[in-house]
Each structure stands twice: as structure tokens, then as C-alpha cells.
N, C-alpha and C positions, 0 to 999 in steps of 0.2 A: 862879421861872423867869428874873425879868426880873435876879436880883442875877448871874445865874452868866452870862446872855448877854453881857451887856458887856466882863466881863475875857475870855471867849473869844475875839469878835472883836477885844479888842485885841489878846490874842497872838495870831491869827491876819493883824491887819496887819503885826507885826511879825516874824513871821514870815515874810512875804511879801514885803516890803523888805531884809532880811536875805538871805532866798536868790536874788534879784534880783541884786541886790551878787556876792552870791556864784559863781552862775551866771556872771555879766558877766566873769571870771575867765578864764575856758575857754578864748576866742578868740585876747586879746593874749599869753597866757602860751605857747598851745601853738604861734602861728605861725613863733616863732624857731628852735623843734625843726622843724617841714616846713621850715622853710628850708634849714636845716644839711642836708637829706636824708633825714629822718624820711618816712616814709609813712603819709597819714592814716590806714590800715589801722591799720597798727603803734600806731598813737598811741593811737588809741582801743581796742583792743583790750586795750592794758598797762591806760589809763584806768579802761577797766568792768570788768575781772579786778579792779586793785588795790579801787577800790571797793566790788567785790561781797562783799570778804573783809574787809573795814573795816565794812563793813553787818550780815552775817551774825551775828555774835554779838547786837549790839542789838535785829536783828528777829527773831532766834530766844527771846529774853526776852520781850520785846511780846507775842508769842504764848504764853508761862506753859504750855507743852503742848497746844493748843491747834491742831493740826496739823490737823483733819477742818473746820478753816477755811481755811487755803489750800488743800487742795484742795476745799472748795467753791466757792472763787473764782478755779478754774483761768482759767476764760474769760479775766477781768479780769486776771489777772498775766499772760497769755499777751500778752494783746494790749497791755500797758500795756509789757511787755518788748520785744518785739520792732517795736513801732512807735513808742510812747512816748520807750524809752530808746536800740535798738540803729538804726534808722531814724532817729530825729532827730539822733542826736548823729553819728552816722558823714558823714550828710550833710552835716550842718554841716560837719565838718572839712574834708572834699571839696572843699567849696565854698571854705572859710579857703583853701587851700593855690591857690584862682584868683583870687581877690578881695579886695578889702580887706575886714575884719574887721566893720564897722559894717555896711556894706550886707549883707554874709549874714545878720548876726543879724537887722535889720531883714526881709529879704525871708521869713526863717523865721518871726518874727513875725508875717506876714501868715494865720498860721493859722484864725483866729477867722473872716476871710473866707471860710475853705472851710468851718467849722461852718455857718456863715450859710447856705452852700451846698447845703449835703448835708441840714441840717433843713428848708430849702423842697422840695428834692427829694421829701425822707421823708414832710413830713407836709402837702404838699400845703396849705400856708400860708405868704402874704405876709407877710414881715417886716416890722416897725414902719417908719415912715416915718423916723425917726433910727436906725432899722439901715441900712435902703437910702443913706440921705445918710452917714452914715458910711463906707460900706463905697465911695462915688463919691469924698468925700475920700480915704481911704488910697489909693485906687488914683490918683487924679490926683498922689499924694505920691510914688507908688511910680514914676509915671511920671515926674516930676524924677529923682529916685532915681539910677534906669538910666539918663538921660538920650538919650532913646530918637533926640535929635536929632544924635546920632553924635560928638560936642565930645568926649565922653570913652568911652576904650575901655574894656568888662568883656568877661570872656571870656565868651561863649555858653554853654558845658559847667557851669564855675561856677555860671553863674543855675539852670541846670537843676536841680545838684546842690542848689540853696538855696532853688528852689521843692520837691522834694522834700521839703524839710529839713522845709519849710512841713506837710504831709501831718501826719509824725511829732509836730508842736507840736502841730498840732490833736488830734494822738489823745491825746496825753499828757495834755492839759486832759479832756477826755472822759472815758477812764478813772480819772484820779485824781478826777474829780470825782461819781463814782459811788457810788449808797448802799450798802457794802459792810460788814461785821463786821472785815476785817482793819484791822487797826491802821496806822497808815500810815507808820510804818517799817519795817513788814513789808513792807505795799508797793511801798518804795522797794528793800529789799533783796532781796526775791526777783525783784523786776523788773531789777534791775542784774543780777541769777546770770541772767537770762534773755536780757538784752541781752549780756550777754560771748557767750554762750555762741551766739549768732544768731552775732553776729560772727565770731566763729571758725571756725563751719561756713561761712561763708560764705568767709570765707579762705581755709580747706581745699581748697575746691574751687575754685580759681583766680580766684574772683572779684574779690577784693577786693585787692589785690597788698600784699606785705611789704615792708617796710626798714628795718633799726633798725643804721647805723650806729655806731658808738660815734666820738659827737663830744661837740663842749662847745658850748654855745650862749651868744647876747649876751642877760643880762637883767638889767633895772637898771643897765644899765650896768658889768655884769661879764660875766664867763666863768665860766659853770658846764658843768659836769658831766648829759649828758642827764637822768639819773636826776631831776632837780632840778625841772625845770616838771614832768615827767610824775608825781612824788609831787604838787604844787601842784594840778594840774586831777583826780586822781585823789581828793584829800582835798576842796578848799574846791569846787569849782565840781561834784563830783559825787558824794561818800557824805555829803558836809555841806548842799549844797544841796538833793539831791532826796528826802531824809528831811526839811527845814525845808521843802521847798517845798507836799509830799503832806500834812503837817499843816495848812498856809497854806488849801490848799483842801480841806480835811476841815473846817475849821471855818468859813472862810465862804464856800464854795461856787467853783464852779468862774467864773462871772460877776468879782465882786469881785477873787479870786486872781489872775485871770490879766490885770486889769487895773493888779493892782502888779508885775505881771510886765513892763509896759511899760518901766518902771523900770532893766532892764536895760540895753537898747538905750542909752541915755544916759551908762550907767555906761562899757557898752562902746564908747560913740565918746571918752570921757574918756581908758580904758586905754590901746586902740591907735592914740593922740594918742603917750600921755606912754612906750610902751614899743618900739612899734614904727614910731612914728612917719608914723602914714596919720593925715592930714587930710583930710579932704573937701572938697569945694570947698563954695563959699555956695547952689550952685543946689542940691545933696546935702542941704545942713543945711537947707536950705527945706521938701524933700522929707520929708527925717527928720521934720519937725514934722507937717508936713502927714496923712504916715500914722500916727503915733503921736495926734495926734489924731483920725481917722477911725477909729481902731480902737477906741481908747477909746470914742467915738459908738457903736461899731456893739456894743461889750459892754454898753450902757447903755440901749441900745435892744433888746438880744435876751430874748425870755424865757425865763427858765431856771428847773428848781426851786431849792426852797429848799435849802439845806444840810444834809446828811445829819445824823442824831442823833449826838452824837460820841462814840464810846466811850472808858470808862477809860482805856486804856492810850494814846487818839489823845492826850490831856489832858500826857502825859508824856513823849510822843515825843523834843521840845528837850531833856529833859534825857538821852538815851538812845542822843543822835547820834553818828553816828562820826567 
């Protein structure tokens, strides 16, 4: 038992620092298309189609026929789709299109805070005392952050959009972290057909508003072609990431996962430095520390079970990504 656990959790950190990376992608690449006139509808929308059809083939293999398993895990795809994947990421971009790039992903990060929430709610149990002290650092972090002492202006509607966003993290750890039989780029791919597909109906009906100009946008310091970031966050930050991310925590639990998931946040104040050119001020990167530490506290301090039994085909997922 003890020769096979070892290399699992190491692919599974590496895994997990991988789709971090990968993830952290999403923000600075797609904010130069919302600039240009893109609408974060649009964006996401192309995003979770292109993906879902980049996924489908892999997680239609994972499963070997094997189909009277996703639907016995309707529940779980349902809600891993439409909150996990079409709720988080739409939010997110929402918020991208008001705010600089770092503080959304941070304030979406703040997710694990509402688990923390909702499982004292549930189960009528005080949280560790390094949960509760965790969860007062992030929030004193989060309060630099926003800078609540008015020196620097965020837009109102943005936060909103990016504590939403926050909702959707949490489900997504939740659900992926769940003892399941599918395979977990079945997971990921049936849950991206479900987040497009949220999305859309949701556009249909006037909610969500359209625009997909045909421009060129600034990246790297060139002029590309829309088409260009929108393959980029459709390939690396989401049919590559959230297929490495659902193995990440299939193997060592949703706790550990979502704590190299912090990982991102950092990546993502590196990117939209060197592409889009948002810095934070020093009271912001104060802040950034402060809640990336306090959350970390507060996954360290929460109990969670152990990690689910890993099946065969979760074993093989990395090589089966799209």
C-alpha cells in the first residue's frame, strides 16, 4: 500500500502546481480581448464550448463504456458544471473586465472561507482554532486588499462579481473532491459540456449580454488576431487545467489540492505585471500575503476526509488530457 501511495501523491502535487500555473493563465491572457470589446459573456462562452469539445473525446475513453456511471453521478456533474465550472469562471471574468486581475482571483480564492462557513452552519461544529485564526488573517489580508480606507478605487459591481466568483471555487473544490467512480476527466469534461451549456442558456435569455467583435488585440507585445487568447484560455487554463486539476484532487484530497491551488494567485499577480501591466501597490501585496496565508491556516486547520480510493483510469488521466 505504502510503495503505490507515495508516487500518487507526488503526481498528485504535481499535478497540482502544474494546473495552478496553468489556471493563472486565464486572467492576464483574456483581459486584452474585454478590453478590445469582447464581452465577458462571449469570452467564456467560446472558452467552455472550445474546451468541452477538446475534453470529450478523452473523457469519453476514461470511461471504456462505462456510461451507467455518469449517470449515476448526475448530481455531482450537475453541480460541479454549473457552479464549479459555468458560475466560477463566468464570474470571474465579470469581475476581470472591472478590476485588476490579481485581486479577483484573490477575492475568488477566498472560497475555502465559505466552506469553513457553510460546514459550521451544516454540522453544528466549531472550527479548529487554526481555522478560525486563519480565516481572521485572510480577512484582515482581504481588508488591505480592497483597501477599504478609500486611497484606492475598485468598482463595487466587480467585488460583487468576484465574491460570487468566490461561491463557485468553493463548489468546485467540494465537488471535485468527492468519492466518486468517474474518472476525473470525465469529470472535468462532462462538467465543462455542462458549464457551456449553463452559459448559453443563460445568454439566450438576455441575461448574460454578447459581443464578439472581430478585433486584434495587444499580447506579448504584439497584435494578434481574437481567435488567439481565446484558443490559449480555452486549451491551457481550461481543457488542460481542470482535467490536471480533478486528478490533483482525486488523489490527494480536496484539503492539500486546493492548497497548491494558492499557487496561482501569485503566478497571476507575475502574469498581469508582465502582460498587462497591473501592479499593485505595496499595501495590495501586503494584503495578497496576508490572505494567502490565512487561507492556507484555515485548509490546515479544517477537517476533511481522507482522499477518495483512486481508480484506474484517475491513474491515467495526465496522459489523456486535452
Amino acid at each position: 500500500m505504502s510503495t503505490t501511495a507515495a508516487p500518487s501523491r507526488a503526481a498528485g502535487i504535481v499535478a497540482g502546481l502544474v494546473a495552478a500555473v496553468a489556471f493563472a493563465t486565464s486572467g492576464p491572457v483574456v483581459k486584452p480581448l474585454l478590453v478590445a470589446g469582447w464581452s465577458p459573456g462571449s469570452a467564456i462562452l467560446v472558452r467552455l464550448s472550445v474546451a468541452a469539445l477538446l475534453l470529450a473525446g478523452p473523457a469519453a475513453w476514461a470511461l471504456r463504456g462505462r456510461w451507467h456511471v455518469l449517470r449515476d453521478e448526475w448530481r455531482t456533474v450537475l453541480g460541479f458544471g454549473v457552479l464549479g465550472v459555468a458560475t466560477a469562471s463566468t464570474m470571474y471574468y465579470l469581475a476581470v473586465d472591472r478590476l485588476p486581475v490579481a485581486i479577483a482571483l484573490l477575492i475568488e480564492y477566498t472560497g475555502p472561507l465559505l466552506l469553513v462557513a457553510w460546514r459550521w452552519a451544516r454540522e453544528r461544529r466549531a472550527p479548529t482554532s487554526a481555522t478560525l485564526a486563519g480565516a481572521a488573517l485572510a480577512t484582515g489580508g482581504l481588508v488591505l486588499v480592497l483597501d477599504l480606507t478609500g486611497t484606492i478605487e475598485l468598482d463595487p459591481v466587480g467585488l460583487a462579481f468576484a465574491l460570487v466568483s468566490a461561491v463557485g471555487n468553493a463548489a468546485y473544490f467540494a465537488f471535485t473532491g468527492r468519492r466518486t467512480e468517474l474518472p476525473s476527466i470525465s469529470l472535468a469534461g462532462a462538467g465543462m459540456a455542462v458549464g457551456a451549456l449553463t452559459v448559453a442558456l443563460v445568454a439566450a435569455v438576455g441575461v448574460l449580454p454578447l459581443a464578439a467583435p472581430d478585433v486584434r488585440v495587444d499580447l506579448l507585445g504584439a497584435q494578434v488576431h481574437w481567435i488567439v487568447p481565446l484558443l490559449v484560455v480555452a486549451t491551457v487554463p481550461t481543457a488542460f487545467a481542470y482535467g490536471v486539476s480533478a486528478l490533483s484532487v482525486r488523489l490527494l484530497g480536496e484539503r492539500l489540492a486546493s492548497f497548491l491551488a494558492l499557487s496561482e494567485v501569485l503566478v497571476a499577480v507575475l502574469l498581469a505585471w508582465a502582460l498587462v501591466a497591473e501592479v499593485p501597490v505595496p499595501l495590495q501585496v501586503a494584503g495578497m500575503v496576508l490572505v494567502v496565508a490565512g487561507i492556507a491556516l484555515v485548509r490546515r486547520g479544517t477537517d476533511v476526509r481522507e482522499p477518495a480510493v483512486v481508480q484506474p483510469e484517475a491513474r491515467v488521466a495526465v496522459e489523456t488530457r486535452a
